[in-house]
Kinemage of the C-alpha trace (Angstrom):
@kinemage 1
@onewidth
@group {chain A} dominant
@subgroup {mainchain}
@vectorlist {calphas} color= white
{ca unk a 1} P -17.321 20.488 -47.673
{ca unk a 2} L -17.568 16.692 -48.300
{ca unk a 3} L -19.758 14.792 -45.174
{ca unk a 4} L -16.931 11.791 -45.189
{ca unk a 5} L -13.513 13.171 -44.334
{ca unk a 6} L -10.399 10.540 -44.906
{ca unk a 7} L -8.798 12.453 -42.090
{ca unk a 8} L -9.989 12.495 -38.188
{ca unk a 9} L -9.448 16.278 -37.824
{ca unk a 10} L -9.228 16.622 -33.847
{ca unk a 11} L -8.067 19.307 -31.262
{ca unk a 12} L -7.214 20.722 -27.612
{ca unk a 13} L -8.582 23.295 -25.638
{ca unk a 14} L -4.876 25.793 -24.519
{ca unk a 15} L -4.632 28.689 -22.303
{ca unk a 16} L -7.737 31.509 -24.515
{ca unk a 17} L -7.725 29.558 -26.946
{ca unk a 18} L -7.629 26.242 -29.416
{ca unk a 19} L -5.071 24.310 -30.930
{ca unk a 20} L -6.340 22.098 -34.263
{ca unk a 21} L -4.767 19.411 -36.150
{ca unk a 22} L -4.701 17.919 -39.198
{ca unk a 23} L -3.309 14.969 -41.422
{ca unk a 24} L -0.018 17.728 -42.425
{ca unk a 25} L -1.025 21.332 -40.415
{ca unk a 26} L -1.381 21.805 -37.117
{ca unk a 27} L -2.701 25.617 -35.983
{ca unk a 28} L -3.268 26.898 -32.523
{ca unk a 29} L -5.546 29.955 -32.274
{ca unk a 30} L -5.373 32.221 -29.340
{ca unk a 31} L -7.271 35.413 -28.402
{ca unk a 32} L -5.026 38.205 -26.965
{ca unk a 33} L -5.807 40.530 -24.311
{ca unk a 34} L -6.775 42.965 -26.557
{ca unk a 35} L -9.235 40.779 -28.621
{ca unk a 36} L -6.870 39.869 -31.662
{ca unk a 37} L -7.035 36.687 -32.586
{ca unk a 38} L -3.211 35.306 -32.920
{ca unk a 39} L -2.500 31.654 -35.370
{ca unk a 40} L 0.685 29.656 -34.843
{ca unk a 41} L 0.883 27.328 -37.833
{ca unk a 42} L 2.880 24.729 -37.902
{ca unk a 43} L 3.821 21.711 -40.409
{ca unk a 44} L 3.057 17.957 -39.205
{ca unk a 45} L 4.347 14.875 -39.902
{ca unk a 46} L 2.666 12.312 -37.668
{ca unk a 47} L 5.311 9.614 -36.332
{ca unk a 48} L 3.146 7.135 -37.803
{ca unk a 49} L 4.222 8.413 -41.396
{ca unk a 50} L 8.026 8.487 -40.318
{ca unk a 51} L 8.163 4.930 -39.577
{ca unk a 52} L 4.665 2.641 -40.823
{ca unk a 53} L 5.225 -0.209 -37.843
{ca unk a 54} L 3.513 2.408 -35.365
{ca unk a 55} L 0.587 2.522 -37.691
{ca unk a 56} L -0.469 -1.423 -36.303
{ca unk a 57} L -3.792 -1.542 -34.225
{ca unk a 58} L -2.885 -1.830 -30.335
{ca unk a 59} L 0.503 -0.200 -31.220
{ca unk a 60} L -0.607 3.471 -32.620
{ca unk a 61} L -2.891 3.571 -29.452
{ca unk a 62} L -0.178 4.338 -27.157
{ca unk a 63} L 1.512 5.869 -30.150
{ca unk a 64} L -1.483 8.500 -30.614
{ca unk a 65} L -1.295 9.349 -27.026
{ca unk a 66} L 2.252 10.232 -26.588
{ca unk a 67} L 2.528 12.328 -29.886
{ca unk a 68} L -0.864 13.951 -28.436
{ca unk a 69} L 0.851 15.076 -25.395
{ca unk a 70} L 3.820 16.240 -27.274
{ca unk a 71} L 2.236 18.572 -29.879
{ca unk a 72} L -0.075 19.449 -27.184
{ca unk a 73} L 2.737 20.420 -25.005
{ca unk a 74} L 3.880 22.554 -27.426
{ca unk a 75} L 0.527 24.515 -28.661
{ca unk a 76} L 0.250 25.336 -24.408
{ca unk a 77} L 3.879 27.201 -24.227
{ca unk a 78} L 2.666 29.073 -27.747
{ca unk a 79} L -0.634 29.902 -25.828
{ca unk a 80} L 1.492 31.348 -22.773
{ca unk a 81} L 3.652 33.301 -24.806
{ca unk a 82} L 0.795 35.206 -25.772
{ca unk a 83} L 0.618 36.584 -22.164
{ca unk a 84} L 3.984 36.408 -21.148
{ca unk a 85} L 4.756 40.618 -20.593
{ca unk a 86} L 7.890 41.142 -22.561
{ca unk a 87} L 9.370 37.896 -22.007
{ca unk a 88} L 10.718 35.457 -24.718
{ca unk a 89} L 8.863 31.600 -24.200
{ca unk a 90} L 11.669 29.251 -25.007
{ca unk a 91} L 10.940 25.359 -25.231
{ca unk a 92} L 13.744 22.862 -26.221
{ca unk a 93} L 13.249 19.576 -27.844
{ca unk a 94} L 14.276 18.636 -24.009
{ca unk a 95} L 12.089 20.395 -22.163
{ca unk a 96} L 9.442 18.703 -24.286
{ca unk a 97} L 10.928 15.533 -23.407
{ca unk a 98} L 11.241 16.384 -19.996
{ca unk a 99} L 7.686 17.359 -19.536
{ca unk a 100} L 5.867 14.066 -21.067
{ca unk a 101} L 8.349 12.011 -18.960
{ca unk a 102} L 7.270 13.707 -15.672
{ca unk a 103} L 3.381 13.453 -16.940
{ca unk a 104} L 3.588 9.723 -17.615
{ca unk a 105} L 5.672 10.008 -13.793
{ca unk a 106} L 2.633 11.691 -11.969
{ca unk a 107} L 0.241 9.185 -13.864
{ca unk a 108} L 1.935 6.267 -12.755
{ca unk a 109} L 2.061 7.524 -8.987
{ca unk a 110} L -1.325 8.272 -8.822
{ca unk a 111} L -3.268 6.142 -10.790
{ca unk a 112} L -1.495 3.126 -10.460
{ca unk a 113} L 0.797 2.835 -7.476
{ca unk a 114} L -1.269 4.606 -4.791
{ca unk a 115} L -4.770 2.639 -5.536
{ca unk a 116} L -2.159 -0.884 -5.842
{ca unk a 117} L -0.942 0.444 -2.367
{ca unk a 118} L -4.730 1.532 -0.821
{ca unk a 119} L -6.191 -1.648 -1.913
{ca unk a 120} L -3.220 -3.576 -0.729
{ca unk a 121} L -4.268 -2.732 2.902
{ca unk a 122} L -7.494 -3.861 2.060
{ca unk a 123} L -6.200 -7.564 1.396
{ca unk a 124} L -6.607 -8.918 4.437
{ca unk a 125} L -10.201 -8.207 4.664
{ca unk a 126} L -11.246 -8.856 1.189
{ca unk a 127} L -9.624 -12.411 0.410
{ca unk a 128} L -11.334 -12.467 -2.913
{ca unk a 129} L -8.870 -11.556 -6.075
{ca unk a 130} L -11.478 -9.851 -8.795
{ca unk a 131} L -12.884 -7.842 -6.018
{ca unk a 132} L -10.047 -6.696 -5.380
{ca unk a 133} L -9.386 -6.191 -8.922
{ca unk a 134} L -12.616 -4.102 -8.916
{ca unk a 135} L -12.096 -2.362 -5.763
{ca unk a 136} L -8.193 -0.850 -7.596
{ca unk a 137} L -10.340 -0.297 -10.406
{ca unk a 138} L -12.975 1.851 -9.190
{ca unk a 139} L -10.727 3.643 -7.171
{ca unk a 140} L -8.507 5.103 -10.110
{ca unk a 141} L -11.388 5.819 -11.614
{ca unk a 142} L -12.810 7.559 -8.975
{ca unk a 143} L -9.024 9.827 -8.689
{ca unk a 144} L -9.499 10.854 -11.779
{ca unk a 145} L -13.440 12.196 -11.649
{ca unk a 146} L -12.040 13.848 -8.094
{ca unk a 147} L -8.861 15.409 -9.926
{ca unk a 148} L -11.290 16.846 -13.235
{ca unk a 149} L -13.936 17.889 -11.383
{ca unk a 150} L -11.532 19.541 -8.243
{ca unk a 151} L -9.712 21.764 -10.939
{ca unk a 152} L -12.897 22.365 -12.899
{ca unk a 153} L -13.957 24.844 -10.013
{ca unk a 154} L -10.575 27.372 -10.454
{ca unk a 155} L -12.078 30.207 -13.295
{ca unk a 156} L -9.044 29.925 -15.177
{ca unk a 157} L -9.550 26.291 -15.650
{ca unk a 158} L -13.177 26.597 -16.391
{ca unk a 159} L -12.195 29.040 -19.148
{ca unk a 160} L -9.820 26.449 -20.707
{ca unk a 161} L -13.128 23.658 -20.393
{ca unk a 162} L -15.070 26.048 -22.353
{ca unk a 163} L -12.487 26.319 -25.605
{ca unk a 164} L -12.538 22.261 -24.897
{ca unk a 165} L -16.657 22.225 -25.262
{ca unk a 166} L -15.426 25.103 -28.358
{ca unk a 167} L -13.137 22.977 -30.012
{ca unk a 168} L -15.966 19.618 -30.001
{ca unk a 169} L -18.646 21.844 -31.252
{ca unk a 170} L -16.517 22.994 -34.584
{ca unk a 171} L -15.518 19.464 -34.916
{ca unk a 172} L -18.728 18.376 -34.633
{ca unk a 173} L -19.867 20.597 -37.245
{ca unk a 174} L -17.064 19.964 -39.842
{ca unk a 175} L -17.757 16.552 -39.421
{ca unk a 176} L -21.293 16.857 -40.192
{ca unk a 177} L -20.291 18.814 -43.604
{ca unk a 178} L -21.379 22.199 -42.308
{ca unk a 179} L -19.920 25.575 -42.938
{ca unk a 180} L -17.745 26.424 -40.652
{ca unk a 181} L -19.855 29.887 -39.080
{ca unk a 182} L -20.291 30.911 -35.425
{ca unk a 183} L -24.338 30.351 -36.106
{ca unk a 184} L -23.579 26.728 -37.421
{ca unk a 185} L -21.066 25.382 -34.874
{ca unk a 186} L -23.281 27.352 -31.979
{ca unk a 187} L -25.760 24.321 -32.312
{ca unk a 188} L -23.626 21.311 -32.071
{ca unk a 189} L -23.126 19.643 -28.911
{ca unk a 190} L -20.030 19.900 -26.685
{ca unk a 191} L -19.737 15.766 -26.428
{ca unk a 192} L -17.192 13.945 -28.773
{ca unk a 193} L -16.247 10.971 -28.715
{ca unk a 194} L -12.815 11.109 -30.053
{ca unk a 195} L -11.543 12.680 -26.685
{ca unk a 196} L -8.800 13.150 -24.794
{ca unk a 197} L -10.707 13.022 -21.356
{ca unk a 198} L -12.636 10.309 -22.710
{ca unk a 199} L -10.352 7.764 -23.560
{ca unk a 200} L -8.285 8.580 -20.248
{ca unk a 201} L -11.324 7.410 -18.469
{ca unk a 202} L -11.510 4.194 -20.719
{ca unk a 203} L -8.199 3.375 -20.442
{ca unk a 204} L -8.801 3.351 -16.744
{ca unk a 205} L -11.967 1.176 -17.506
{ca unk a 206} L -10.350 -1.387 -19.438
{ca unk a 207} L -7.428 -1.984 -17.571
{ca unk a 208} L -10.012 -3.151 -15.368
{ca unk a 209} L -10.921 -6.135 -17.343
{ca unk a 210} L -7.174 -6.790 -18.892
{ca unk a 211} L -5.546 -6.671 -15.725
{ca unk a 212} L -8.054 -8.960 -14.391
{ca unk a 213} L -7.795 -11.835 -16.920
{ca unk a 214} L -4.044 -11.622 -16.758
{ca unk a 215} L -4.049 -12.105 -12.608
{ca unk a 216} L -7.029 -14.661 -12.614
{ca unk a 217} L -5.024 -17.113 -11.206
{ca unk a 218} L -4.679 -14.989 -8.031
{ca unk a 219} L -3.835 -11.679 -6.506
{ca unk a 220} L 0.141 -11.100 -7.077
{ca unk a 221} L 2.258 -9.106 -3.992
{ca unk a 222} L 2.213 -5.309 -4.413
{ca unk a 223} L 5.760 -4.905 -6.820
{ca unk a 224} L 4.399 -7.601 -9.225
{ca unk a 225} L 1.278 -6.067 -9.429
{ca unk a 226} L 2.804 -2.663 -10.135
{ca unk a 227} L 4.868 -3.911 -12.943
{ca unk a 228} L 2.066 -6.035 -14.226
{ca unk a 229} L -0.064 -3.343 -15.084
{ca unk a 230} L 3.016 -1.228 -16.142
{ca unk a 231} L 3.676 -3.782 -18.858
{ca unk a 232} L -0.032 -4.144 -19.931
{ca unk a 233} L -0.398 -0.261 -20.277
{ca unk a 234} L 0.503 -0.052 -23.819
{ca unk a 235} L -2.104 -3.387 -24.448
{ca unk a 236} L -4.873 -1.230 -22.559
{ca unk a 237} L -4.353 2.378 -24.833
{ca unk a 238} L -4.669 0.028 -27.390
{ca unk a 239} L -7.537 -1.404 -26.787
{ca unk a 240} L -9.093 1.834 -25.584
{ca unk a 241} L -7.905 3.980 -28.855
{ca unk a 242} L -9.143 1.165 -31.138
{ca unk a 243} L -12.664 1.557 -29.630
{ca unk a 244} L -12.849 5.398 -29.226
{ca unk a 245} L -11.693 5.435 -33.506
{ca unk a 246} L -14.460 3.324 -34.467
{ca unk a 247} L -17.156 4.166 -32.387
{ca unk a 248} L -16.254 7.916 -33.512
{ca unk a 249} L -17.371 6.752 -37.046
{ca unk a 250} L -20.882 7.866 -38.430
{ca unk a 251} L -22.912 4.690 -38.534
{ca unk a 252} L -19.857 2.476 -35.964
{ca unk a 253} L -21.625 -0.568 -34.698
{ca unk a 254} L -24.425 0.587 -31.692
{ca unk a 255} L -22.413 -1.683 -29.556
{ca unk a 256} L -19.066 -0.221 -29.819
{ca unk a 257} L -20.802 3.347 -29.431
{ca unk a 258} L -22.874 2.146 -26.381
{ca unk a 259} L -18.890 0.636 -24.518
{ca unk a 260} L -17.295 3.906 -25.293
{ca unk a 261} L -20.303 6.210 -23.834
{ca unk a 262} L -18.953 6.443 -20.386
{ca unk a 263} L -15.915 8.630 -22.148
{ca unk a 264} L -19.116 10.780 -23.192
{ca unk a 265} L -20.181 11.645 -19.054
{ca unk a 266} L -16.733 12.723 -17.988
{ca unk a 267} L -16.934 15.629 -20.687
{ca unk a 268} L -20.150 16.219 -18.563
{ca unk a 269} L -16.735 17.936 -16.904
{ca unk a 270} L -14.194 18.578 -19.256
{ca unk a 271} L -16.259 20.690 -21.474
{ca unk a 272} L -18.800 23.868 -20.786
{ca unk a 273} L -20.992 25.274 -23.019
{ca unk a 274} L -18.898 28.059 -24.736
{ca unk a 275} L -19.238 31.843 -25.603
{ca unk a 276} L -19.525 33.062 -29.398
{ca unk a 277} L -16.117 34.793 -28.888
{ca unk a 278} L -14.393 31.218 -28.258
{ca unk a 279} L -16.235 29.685 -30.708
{ca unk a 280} L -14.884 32.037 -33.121
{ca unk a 281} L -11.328 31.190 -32.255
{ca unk a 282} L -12.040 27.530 -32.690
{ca unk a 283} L -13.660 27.904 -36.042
{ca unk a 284} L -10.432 30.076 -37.026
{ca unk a 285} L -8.175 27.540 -35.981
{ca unk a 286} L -10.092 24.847 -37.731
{ca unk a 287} L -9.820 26.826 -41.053
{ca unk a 288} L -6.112 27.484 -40.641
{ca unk a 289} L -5.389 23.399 -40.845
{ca unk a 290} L -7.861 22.905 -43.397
{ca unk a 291} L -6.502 26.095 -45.802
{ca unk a 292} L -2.949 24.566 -44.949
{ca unk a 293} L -4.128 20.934 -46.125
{ca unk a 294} L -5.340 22.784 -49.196
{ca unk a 295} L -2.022 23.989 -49.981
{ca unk a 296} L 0.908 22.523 -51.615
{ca unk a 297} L 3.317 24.544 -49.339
{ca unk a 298} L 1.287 25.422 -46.386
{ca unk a 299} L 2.770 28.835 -45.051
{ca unk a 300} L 3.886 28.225 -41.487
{ca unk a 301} L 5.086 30.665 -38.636
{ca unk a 302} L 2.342 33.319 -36.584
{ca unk a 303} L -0.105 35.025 -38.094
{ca unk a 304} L -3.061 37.523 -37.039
């Protein structure tokens, strides 16, 4: 296995198990009541293939994260079939739709309306504009650490942050040109920096800084804010996915690695260290996409 990969293989922790993508194949392992270990394999054709504009730095940032939570989406309802008791798991194109549009919904409520609206009743004490700035800032970060680390403490979700530290480790490993074994991947650490988690939390950083250049000349009312940072969200995943990518790179720039290390302690949350049984199903997932990439025709559909 060649040490420098042209593709950034990458993943998801889903309900018992692990869903891996490639540059073409995406394959989502899951481990069945009874032990077997199920593969949905799918084709992929990233939207930045489709149409080349969305390939531009700052714009396949937000780009990258939407098609993330799509495929993503879709690897969970394959994951639930697996445990659905005689029941068929149906999900439309608009059910898909319907589901990233109320995600991007509850984000916007809670991480940027409600700390606008908490820190607007601190205005009157606090008169000056980048603490305030600060103040919103910190306190969406702060939501989020609450929210990851409230829903860590339910099993089932624990269980899902252990396929998450499962799915980092096999990456890890691939990356570092390793065979892809139980005993390899076993010693690789659960931290990545090409993260979901993580570049949530530098989004949330770095809209920090953008949102205080743009309102340097002074604090706008509530609305104004709100649509400000509404309209610099797509600036700020850029920014954030543009760092994450090439601090992610073997030998990236210590400085670049050292800005995108706070992504690194929230997995201190999102990942635990996981058993060899999970492992297994990550390392199986992983060698679905890259046996798919190695085929002309990949073949697609479940298999055991």
């Amino acid at each position: 296995m060649a040490k420098d990969q042209p593709v950034a293989h990458g993943g998801q922790a889903v309900i018992e198990g692990v869903a891996m993508r490639g540059q073409r194949v995406m394959a989502t392992a899951v481990r069945k009541a009874d032990g077997r270990i199920v593969v949905d394999k799918q084709p992929l054709v990233p939207w930045a293939e489709r149409y080349p504009i969305l390939k531009w730095p700052l714009v396949r940032g937000s780009v990258a994260m939407i098609e993330s939570l799509v495929v993503g989406t879709k690897a969970l309802v394959f994951s639930a079939s697996q445990f659905a008791e005689g029941e068929d798991v149906e999900f439309t194109a608009k059910d898909t739709t319907l589901v990233v549009l109320l995600a991007f919904a509850v984000t916007v409520v809670v991480f940027i309306a409600l700390p606008a609206f908490v820190v607007r009743l601190a205005q009157p004490v606090i008169r000056s504009a980048l603490l305030l700035n600060l103040l919103e800032g910190l306190l969406k970060v702060a939501l989020f650490v609450a929210y990851v680390g409230g829903i860590g403490l339910f099993p089932d979700i624990r269980r899902v942050f252990e396929y998450h530290g499962a799915e980092h480790k096999t990456i890890n490993a691939f990356e570092a040109g390793e065979e892809l074994t139980v005993e390899n991947v076993r010693r690789h650490t659960t931290l990545h920096y090409r993260c979901g988690s993580s570049f949530i939390l530098i989004v949330l950083l770095t809209s920090i800084l953008v949102f205080s250049l743009v309102t340097a000349a002074g604090r706008p009312p509530f609305l104004q804010r709100f649509l400000i940072h509404l309209a610099i969200l797509p600036v700020v995943a850029g920014v954030s996915y543009e760092l994450i990518r090439h601090a992610s790179r073997r030998g990236s720039f210590f400085l670049l690695r050292w800005l995108a290390s706070p992504g690194l302690l929230i997995q201190a949350l999102t990942t635990r260290e996981p058993h060899d049984a999970q492992l297994e199903v990550a390392v199986r997932a992983l060698n679905e996409v890259l046996a798919g990439e190695d085929d002309g025709a990949p073949a697609t559909g479940v298999v055991e």
